[in-house]
C-alpha positions as CSV (number, residue, x, y, z in Angstrom):
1,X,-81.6,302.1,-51.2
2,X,-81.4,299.2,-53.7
3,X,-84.9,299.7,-54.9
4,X,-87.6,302.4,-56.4
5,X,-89.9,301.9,-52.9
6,X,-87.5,303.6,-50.5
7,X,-85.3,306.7,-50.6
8,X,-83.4,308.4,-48.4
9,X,-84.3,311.8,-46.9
10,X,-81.0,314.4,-46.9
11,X,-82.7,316.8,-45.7
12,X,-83.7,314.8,-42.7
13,X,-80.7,313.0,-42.0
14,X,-79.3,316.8,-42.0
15,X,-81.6,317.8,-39.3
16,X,-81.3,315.0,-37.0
17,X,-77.7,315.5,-36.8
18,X,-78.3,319.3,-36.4
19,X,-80.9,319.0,-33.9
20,X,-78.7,316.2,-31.9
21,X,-75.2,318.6,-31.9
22,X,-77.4,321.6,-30.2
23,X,-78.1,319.7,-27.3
24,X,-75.3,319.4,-24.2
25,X,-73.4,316.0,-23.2
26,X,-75.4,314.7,-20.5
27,X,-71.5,314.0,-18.5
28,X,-68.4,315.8,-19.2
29,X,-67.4,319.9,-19.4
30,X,-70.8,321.2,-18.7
31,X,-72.3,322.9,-21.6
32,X,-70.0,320.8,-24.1
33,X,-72.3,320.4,-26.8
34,X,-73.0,317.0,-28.4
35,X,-70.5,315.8,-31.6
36,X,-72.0,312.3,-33.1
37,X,-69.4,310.0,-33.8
38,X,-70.2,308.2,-37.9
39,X,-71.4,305.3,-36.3
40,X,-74.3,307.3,-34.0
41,X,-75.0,309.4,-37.4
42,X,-75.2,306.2,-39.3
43,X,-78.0,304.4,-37.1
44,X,-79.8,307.3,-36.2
45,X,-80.5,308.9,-40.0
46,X,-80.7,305.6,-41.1
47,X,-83.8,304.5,-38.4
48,X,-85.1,307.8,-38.7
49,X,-84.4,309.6,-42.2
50,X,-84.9,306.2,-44.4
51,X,-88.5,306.3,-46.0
52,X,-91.1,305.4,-48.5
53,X,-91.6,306.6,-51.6
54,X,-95.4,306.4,-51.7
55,X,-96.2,308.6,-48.4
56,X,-92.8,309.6,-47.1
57,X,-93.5,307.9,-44.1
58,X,-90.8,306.0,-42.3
59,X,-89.7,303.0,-43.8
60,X,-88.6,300.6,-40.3
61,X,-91.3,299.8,-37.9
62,X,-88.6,297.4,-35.9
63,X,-85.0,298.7,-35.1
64,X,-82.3,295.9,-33.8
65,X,-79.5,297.5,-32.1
66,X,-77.0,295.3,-30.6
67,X,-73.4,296.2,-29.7
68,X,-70.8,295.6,-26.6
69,X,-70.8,297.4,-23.3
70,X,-69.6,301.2,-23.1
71,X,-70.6,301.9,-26.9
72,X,-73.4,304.9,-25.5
73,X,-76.1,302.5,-25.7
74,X,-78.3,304.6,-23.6
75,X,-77.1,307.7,-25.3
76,X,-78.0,306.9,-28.6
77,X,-81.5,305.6,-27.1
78,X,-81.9,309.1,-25.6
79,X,-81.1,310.9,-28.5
80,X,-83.8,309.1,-30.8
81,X,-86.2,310.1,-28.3
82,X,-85.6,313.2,-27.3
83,X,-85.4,314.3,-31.2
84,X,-88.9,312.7,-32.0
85,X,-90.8,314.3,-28.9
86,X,-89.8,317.4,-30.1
87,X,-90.6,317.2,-33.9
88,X,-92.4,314.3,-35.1
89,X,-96.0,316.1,-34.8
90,X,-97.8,312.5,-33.7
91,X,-100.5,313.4,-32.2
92,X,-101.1,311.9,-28.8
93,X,-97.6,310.3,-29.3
94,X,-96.9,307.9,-26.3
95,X,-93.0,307.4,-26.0
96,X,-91.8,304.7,-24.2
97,X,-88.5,303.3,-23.1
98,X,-88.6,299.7,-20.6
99,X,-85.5,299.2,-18.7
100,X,-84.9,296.2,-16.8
101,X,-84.2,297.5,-13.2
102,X,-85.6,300.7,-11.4
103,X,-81.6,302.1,-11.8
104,X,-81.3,301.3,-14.7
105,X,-84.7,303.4,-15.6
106,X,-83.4,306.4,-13.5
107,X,-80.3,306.4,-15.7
108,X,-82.4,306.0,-18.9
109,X,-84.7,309.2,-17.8
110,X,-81.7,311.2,-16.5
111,X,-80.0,311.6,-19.6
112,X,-83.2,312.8,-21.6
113,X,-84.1,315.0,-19.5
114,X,-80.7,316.5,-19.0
115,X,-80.4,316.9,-22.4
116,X,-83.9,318.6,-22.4
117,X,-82.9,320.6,-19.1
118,X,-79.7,321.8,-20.1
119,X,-81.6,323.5,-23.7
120,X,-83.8,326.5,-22.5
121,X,-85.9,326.0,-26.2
122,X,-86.4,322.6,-25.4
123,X,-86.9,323.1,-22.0
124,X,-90.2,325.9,-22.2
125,X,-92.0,323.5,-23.9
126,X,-92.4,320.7,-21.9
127,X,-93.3,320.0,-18.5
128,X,-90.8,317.0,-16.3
129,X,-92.9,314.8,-13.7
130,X,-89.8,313.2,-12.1
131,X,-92.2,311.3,-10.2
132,X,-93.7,309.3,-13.0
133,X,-90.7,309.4,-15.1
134,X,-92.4,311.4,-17.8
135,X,-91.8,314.5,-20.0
136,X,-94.8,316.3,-21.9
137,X,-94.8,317.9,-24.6
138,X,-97.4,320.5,-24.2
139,X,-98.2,321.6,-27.9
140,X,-98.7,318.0,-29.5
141,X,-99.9,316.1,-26.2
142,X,-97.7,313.8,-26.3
143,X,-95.1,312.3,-24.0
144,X,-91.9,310.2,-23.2
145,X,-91.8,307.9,-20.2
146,X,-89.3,305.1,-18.5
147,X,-91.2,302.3,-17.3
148,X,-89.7,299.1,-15.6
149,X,-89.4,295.2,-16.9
150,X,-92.7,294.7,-15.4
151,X,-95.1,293.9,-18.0
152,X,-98.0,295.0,-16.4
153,X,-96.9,298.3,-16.6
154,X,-97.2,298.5,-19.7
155,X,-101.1,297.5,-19.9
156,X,-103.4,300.6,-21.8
157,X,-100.5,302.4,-23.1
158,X,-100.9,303.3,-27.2
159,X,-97.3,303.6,-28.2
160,X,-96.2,305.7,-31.4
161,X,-92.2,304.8,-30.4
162,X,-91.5,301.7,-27.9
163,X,-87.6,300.9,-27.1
164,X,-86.7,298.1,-24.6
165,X,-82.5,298.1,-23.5
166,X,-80.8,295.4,-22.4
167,X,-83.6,292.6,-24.0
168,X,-80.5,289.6,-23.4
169,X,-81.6,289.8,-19.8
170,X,-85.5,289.5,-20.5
171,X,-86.8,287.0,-18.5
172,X,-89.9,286.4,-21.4
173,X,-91.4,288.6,-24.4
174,X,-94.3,289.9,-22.5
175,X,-93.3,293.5,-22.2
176,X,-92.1,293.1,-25.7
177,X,-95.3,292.1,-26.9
178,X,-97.7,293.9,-25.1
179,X,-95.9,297.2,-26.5
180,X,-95.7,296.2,-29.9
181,X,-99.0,295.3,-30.2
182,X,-100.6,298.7,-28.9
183,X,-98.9,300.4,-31.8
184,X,-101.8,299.1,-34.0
185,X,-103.5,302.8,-34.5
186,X,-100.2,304.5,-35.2
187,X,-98.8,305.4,-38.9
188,X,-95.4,304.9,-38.4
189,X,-94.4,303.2,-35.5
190,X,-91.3,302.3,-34.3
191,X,-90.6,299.4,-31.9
192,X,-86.6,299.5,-30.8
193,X,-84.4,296.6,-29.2
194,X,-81.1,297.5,-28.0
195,X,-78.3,295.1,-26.4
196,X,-75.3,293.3,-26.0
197,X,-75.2,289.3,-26.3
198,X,-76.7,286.7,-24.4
199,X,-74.8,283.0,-24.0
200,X,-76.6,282.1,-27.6
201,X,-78.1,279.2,-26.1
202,X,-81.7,279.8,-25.7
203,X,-83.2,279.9,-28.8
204,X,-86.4,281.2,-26.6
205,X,-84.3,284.5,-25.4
206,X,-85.6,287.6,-26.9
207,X,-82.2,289.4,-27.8
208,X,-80.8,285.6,-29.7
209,X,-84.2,285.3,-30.8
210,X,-84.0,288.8,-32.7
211,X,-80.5,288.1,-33.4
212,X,-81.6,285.5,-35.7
213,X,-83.9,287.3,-37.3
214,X,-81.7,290.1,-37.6
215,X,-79.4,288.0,-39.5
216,X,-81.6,286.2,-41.9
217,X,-82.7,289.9,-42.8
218,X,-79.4,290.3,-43.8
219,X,-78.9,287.8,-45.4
220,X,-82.0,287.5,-48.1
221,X,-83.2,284.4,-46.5
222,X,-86.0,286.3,-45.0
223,X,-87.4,289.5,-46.7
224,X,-88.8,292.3,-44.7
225,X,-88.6,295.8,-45.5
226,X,-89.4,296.8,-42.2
227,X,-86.9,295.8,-40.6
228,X,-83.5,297.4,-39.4
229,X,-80.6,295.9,-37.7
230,X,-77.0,297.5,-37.2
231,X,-75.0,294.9,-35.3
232,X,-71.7,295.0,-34.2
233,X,-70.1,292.2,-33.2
234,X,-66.5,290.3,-33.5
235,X,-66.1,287.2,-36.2
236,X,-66.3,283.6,-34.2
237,X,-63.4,282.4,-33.0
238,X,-61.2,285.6,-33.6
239,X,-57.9,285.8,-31.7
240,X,-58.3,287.4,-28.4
241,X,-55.5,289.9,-29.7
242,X,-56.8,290.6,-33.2
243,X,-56.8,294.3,-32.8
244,X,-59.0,294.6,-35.8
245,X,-61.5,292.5,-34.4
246,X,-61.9,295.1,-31.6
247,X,-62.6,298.0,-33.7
248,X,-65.3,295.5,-36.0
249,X,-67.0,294.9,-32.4
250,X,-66.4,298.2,-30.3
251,X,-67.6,301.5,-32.7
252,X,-66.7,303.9,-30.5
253,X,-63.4,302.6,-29.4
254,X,-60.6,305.2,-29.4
255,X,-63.2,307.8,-28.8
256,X,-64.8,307.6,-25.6
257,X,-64.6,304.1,-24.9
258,X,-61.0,303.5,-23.7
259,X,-58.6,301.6,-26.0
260,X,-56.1,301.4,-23.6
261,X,-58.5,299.6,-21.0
262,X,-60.0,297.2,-23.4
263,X,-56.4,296.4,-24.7
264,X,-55.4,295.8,-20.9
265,X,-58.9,293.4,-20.5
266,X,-57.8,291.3,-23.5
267,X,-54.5,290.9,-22.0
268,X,-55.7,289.6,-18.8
269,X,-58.6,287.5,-20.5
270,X,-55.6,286.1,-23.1
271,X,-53.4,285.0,-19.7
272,X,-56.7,283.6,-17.6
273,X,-58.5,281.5,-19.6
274,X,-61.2,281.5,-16.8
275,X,-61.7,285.0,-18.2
276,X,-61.9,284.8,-22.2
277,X,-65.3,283.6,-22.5
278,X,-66.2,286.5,-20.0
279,X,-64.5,289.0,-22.5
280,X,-65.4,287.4,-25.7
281,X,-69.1,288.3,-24.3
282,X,-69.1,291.4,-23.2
283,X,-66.6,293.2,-25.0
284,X,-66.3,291.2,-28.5
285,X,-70.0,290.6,-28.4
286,X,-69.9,287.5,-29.1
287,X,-72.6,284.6,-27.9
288,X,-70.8,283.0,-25.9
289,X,-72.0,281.1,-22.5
290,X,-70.1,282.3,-19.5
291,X,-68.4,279.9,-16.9
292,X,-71.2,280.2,-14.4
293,X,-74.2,280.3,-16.7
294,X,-74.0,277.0,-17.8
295,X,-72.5,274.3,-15.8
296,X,-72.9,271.7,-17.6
297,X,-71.2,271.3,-20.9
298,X,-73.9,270.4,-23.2
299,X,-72.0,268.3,-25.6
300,X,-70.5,266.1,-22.6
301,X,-73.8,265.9,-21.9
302,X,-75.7,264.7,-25.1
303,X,-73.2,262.3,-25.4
304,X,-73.7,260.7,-22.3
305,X,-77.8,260.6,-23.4
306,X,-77.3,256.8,-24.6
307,X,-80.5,255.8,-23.3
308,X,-81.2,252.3,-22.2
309,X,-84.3,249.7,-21.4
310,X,-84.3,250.1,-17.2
311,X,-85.4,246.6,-16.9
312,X,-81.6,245.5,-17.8
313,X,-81.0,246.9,-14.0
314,X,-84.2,245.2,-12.2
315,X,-82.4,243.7,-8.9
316,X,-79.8,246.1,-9.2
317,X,-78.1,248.2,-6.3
318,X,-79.3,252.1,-6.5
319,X,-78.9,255.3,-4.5
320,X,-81.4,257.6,-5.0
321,X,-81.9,261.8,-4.4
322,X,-84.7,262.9,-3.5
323,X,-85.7,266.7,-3.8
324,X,-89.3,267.2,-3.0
325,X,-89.4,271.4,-2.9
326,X,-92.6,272.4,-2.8
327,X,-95.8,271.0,-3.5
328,X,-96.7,273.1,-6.5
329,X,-93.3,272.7,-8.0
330,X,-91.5,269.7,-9.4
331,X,-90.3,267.0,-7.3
332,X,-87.8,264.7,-8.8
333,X,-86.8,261.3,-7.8
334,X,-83.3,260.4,-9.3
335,X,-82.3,256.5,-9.2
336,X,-78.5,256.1,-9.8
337,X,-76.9,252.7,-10.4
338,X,-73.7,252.0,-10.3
339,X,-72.2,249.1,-12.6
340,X,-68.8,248.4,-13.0
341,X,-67.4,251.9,-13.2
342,X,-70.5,252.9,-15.0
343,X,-73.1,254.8,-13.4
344,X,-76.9,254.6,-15.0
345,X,-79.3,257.4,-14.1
346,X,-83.0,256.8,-14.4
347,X,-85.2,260.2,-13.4
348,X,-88.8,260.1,-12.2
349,X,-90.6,263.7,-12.3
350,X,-93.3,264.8,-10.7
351,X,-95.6,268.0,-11.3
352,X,-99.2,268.7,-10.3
353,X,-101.8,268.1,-13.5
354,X,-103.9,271.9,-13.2
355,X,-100.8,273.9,-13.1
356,X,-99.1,272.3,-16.2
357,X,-100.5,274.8,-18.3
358,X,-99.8,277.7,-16.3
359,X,-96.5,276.8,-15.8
360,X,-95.5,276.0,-19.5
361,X,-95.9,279.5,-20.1
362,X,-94.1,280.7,-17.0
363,X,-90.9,278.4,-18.2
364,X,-91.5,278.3,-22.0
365,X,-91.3,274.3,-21.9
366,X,-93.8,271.8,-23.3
367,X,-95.0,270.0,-19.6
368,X,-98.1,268.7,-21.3
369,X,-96.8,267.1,-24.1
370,X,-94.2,265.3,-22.2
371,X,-96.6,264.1,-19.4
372,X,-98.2,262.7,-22.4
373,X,-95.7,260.7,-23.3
374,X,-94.5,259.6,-20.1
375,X,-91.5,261.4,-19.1
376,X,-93.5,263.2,-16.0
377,X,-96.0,262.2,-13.8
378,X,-99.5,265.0,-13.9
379,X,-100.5,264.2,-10.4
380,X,-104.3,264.7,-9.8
381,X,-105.2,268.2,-8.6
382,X,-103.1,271.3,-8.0
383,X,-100.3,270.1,-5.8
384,X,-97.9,267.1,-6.1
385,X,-99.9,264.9,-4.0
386,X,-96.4,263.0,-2.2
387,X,-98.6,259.6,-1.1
388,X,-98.7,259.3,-4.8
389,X,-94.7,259.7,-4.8
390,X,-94.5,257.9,-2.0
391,X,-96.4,254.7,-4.2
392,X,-93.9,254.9,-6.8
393,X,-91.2,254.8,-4.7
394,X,-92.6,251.8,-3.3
395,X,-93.3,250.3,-6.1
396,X,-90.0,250.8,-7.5
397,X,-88.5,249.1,-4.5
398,X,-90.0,245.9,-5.2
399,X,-87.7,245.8,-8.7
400,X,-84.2,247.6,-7.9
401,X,-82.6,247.2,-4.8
402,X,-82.7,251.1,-2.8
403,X,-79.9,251.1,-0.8
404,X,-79.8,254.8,0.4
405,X,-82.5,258.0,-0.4
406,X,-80.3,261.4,-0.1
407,X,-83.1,264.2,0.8
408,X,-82.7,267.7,1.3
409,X,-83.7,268.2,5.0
410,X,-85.7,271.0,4.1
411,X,-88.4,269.3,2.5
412,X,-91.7,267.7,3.6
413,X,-91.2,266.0,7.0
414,X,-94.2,263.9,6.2
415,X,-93.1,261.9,3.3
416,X,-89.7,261.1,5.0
417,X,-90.8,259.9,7.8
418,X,-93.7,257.7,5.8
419,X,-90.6,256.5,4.0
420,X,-88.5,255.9,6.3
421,X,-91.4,253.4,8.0
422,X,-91.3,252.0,4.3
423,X,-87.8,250.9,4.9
424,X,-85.8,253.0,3.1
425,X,-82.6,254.4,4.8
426,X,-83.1,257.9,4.3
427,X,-79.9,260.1,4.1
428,X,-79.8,264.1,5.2
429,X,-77.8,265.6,2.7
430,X,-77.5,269.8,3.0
431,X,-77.7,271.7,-0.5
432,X,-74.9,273.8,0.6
433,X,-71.4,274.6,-0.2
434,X,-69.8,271.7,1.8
435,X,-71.9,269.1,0.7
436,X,-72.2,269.8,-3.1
437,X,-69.0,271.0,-4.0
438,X,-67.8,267.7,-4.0
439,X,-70.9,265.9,-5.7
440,X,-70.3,268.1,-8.7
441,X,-66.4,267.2,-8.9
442,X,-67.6,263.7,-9.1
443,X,-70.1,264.5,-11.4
444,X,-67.9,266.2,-14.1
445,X,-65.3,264.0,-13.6
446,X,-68.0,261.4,-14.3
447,X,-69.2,263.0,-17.3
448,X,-66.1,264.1,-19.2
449,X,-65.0,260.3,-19.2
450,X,-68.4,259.3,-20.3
451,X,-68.8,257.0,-17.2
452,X,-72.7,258.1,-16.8
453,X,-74.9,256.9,-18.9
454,X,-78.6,258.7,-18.4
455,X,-82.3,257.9,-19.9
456,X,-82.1,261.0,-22.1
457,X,-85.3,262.4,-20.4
458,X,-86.1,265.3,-22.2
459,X,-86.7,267.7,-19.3
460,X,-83.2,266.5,-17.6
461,X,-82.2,267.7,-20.5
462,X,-83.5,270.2,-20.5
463,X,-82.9,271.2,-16.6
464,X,-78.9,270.4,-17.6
465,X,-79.1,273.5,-19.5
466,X,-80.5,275.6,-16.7
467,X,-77.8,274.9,-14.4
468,X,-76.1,278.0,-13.2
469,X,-73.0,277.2,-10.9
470,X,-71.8,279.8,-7.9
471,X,-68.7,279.4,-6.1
472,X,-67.7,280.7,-2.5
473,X,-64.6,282.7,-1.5
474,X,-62.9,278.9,-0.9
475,X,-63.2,277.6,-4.2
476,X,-66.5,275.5,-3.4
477,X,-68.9,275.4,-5.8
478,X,-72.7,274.5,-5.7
479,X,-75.4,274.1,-8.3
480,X,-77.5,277.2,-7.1
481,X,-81.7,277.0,-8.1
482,X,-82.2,280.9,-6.9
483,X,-79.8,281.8,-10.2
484,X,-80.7,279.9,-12.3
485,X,-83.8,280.9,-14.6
486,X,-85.8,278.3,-15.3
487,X,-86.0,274.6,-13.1
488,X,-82.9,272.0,-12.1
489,X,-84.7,269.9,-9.4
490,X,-84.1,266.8,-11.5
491,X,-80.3,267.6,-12.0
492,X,-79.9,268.3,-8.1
493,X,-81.8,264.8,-7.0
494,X,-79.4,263.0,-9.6
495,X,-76.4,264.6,-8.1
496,X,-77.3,263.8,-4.4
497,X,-78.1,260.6,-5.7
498,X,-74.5,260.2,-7.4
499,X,-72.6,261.0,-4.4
500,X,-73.9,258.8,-2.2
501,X,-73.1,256.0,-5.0
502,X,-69.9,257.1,-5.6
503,X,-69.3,257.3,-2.2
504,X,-70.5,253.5,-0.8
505,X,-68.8,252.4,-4.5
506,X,-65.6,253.8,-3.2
507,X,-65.8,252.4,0.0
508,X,-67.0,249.0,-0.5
509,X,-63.5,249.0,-2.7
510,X,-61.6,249.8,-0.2
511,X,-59.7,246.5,1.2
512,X,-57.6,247.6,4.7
513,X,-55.4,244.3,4.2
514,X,-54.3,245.0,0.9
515,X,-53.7,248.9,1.0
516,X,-51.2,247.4,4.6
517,X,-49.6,245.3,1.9
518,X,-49.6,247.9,-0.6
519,X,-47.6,250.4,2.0
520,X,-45.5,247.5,2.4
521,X,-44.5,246.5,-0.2
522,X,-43.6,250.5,-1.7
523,X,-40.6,250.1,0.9
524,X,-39.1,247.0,0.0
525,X,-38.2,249.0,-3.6
């Protein structure tokens, strides 16, 4: 093992894989009996056979498993636990497997107890509750059990072996928490994350978050004994076609996952470029953001993050979103000037003071700390109180010249009308298809050429990150808050904002006499 603290036990690593190839394939020929593959043997003697010298207890208290889709993922999560309710002699030991949906569960508990099922030893001594998702084990008192994502689930439970699948799509580390920590009474624990890649760009996500870890492990940069890691992934920027690159990322390719089909996907993926991040992702493993995920390119965005002193537009023409949702939640007022070609965005960002707090844990972003210095307004109490909003508004009035406020008609009724008594000329602009698809072509044709210029607002900046885009059988796309994660009101005032400059820009450009002469003229050639 590369040092005199660890060795590895034969004899184990002989009866795991005996113990595993007595039990049936949970699909296929029934009563085919399980054959591991050297990649299945590898992580599980490894996890499981690996210990210390001192006690011959287990040497990993934290397993990383990450590999593509189709690799057995579940199967290989099943067979860990399946071969420690039945002879690791924990006492009490509480097994437990979080899946992120209530199918995905049922699938997880399925193939342990078919495997359990389908073995009459096995089977006589344990008892299935198909209800609860649990299996006993009656001589030791212990069990297995598949809960859901939900964290609160997993309240009062004292695990001896936790496993969550899938952790890219964790929304926090709650559940991931609140199971490692009730290990604290156990002697050899074992807390196991298994999962393909997320995009790579939140360095908040529990699977990246692990990732890096996982590879500073490896690396020497961190030192920790404890931990294991077996990752599988293709190098960065491989060719799509680099056959090698496929077996490096896919262990199980050519057995039971289809070389044929994956071979046909990088075809299609090499052909439709739409589709290469898509594959890159799921099938290479690679971090990689996916078309939809993140709408904005970051870069394009930085780069447009000049910042500027707004006083150098006092008197200016603006056009102005509005998007007020509701009045515990961020409201965003977006001013957008244009100046020759150039259009300046300047975001003011509401939130309600006694839910900052509450809410910086909910979207693992620092409110406080930027109310503090000014890039939101805390409105007194628990709501964003909109006169305040509405005073702002007003006051801004009085140094830029509001030409137009786009709104969302779904929002507060009050505060419209109050501002349309203001004077403001208050625009109805939908947050559908039809209306947006548009905005956003302007937008990123805006932002590749560098022709916005924004205040570099830290939670913009963060919002342009959020931005998930979906598109509708047309071809129209929309920036869509129910998919994305986290909060974008600020990028969805700015955009209704945008349009309706771009829009009167375009317009007031237009000169009827000269596009005549224009027409004209094209037929004297």
């Amino acid at each position: 093992m590369g040092n005199n603290k660890y060795y590895f036990d034969q004899k184990e690593a002989e009866k795991i894989v005996k113990f595993v190839e007595r039990l049936n394939l949970p699909t296929g020929k029934k009563g085919q009996k399980i054959k591991l593959l050297p990649f299945q043997k590898k992580i599980l003697t490894e996890i499981l056979a690996t210990k210390r010298i001192e006690d011959n207890l287990r040497r990993y208290r934290e397993a990383f498993i990450f590999m593509p889709r189709k690799q057995g993922k579940s199967f290989l999560i099943a067979c860990i636990f399946v071969y420690m309710l039945f002879t690791d002699n924990e006492q009490g030991a509480q097994n437990i497997v979080a899946a992120n949906s209530r199918d995905q569960a049922n699938l997880l508990f399925d193939v342990v107890k078919n495997m359990i099922q389908t073995n009459p030893t096995l089977a006589k001594h344990c008892r299935i509750v198909d209800s609860r998702k649990r299996i006993l084990r009656k001589s030791t008192n212990s069990f297995f059990q598949v809960i859901s994502s939900d964290a609160s689930r997993a309240d009062g439970y004292n695990v001896h072996i936790g496993c969550l699948d899938e952790t890219h799509e964790a929304k926090d580390d709650e559940l991931y928490t609140k199971i490692k920590t009730s290990m604290g009474t156990r002697t050899q624990p074992l807390m196991i994350t298994i999962t393909t890649a997320s995009n790579g760009q939140d360095e908040y996500n529990l699977e990246y978050r692990t990732y890096l870890y996982a590879k500073k492990v490896q690396s020497g940069e961190v030192e920790d004994d404890t931990f294991y890691s077996a990752i599988y992934e293709a190098d960065d920027g491989c060719d799509l076609m680099d056959e090698e690159q496929w077996y490096q990322s896919n262990p199980a390719l050519g057995e039971f996952r289809d070389y044929d089909e994956l071979k046909r996907l990088a075809i299609r993926a090499k052909e439709i470029p739409t589709e290469e991040a898509s594959f890159r992702r799921l099938y290479l493993n690679q971090h990689i953001t996916l078309a939809n995920e993140q709408a904005i390119n970051p870069a394009k965005w930085k780069l447009c993050g000049q910042g500027f002193d707004s006083s150098i537009l006092k008197g200016r023409d603006c056009y102005c979103g509005l998007d007020l949702s509701t009045r515990k939640d961020l409201t965003a007022f977006v001013m957008v000037f244009p100046v020759d070609g150039t259009y300046y965005i300047v975001s003011h960002l509401f939130k309600p003071a006694e839910t900052l707090l509450t809410d910086e844990k909910l979207d693992r972003f620092p409110y406080t700390t930027y109310a503090k210095q000014g890039y939101l307004h805390a409105t007194e109490g628990d709501y964003v109180n909109f006169r305040y909003v509405r005073q702002i508004i007003n006051e801004l009035g009085q140094d830029y010249n509001i030409k137009e406020i786009a709104f969302d008609r779904f929002g507060s009724q009050g505060i419209l009308a109050d501002l349309t008594n203001d004077g403001f000329l208050m625009v109805d602009f939908g947050q559908g298809y039809r209306s947006m698809s548009p905005a956003i072509s302007d937008f990123y044709e805006l932002l590749f050429e560098q022709k916005i210029i924004h205040d570099n607002n830290p939670i913009m900046n963060w919002m342009a990150k959020n931005v998930v885009a979906t598109e509708n059988s047309t071809g129209q796309v929309k920036f869509d808050k129910a998919k994305a994660k986290f909060r974008i009101d600020g990028i969805i005032a700015m955009l209704m904002g945008l349009n309706r400059a771009v829009v009167n820009e375009n317009s007031n450009s237009y000169d009827a006499n000269q596009a005549i002469d224009d027409w004209l003229s094209m037929g004297d050639g």
